[in-house]
C-alpha positions, -999 to 999 in steps of 0.1 A, spaced: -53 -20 459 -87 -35 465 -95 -67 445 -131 -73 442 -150 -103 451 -155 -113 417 -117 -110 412 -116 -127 449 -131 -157 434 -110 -160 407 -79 -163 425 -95 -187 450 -99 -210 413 -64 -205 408 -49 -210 435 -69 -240 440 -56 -251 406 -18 -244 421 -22 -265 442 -27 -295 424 7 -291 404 27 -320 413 61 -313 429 90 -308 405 66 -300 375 55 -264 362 24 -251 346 19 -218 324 -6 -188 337 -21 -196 300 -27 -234 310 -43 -218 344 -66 -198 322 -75 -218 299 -85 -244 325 -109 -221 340 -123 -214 312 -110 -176 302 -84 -183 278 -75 -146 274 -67 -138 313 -31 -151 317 -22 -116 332 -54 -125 359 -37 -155 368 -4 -136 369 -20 -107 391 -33 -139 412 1 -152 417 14 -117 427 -9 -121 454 -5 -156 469 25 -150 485 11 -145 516 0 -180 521 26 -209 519 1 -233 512 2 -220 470 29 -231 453 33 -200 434 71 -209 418 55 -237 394 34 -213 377 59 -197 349 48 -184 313 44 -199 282 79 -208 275 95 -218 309 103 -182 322 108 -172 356 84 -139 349 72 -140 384 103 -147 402 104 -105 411 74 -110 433 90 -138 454 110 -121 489 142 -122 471 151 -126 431 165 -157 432 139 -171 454 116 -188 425 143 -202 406 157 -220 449 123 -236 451 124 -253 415 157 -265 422 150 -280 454 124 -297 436 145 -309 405 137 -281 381 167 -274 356 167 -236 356 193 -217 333 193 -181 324 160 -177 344 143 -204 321 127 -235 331 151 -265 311 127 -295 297 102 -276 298 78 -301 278 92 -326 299 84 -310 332 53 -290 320 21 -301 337 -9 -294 319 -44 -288 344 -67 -297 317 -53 -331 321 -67 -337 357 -95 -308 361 -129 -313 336 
């Protein structure tokens, strides 16, 4: 699949937003979106994330959905690999589900303007 530069410059925003999540905190493809201000392209974000894995740089396990799932984690080199990196970190995970989630939720809006 080709992604086009407009797409291209989408993920760049994204992953630029990635990587301001703080270690041992999580943020939402919605959050993402809404941040850049398309509220409606969560699944962007998520095609996004699909694609960063090439470059360790994005931290593409604290990006989950809406409620704290791990919706990403098949993209990762092995299943189990999203829900490792959170724990290392001090993410709760149980049942593929982010525990806390308010708690450990970190909202973009807060820092970005």
């Amino acid at each position: 699949m080709k992604v086009s530069e407009q797409h291209t410059d989408f993920f760049h925003q994204v992953y630029e937003i990635v990587r301001l999540i703080p270690t041992g905190r999580v943020t939402s493809y919605g959050a993402i979106a809404k941040v850049l201000g398309t509220p409606k392209s969560s699944r962007m974000v998520g095609w996004a994330m699909n694609a960063s894995h090439q470059d360790p740089t994005i931290p593409a396990h604290r990006v989950v959905n809406r409620k704290g799932l791990l919706t990403g984690k098949m993209h990762f080199e092995t299943p189990t690999k999203m829900e490792e990196l959170l724990r290392k970190e001090g993410v709760i995970v149980k049942d593929d589900c982010v525990q806390d989630f308010n708690k450990v939720f970190w909202d973009p809006s807060e820092i970005i303007q």
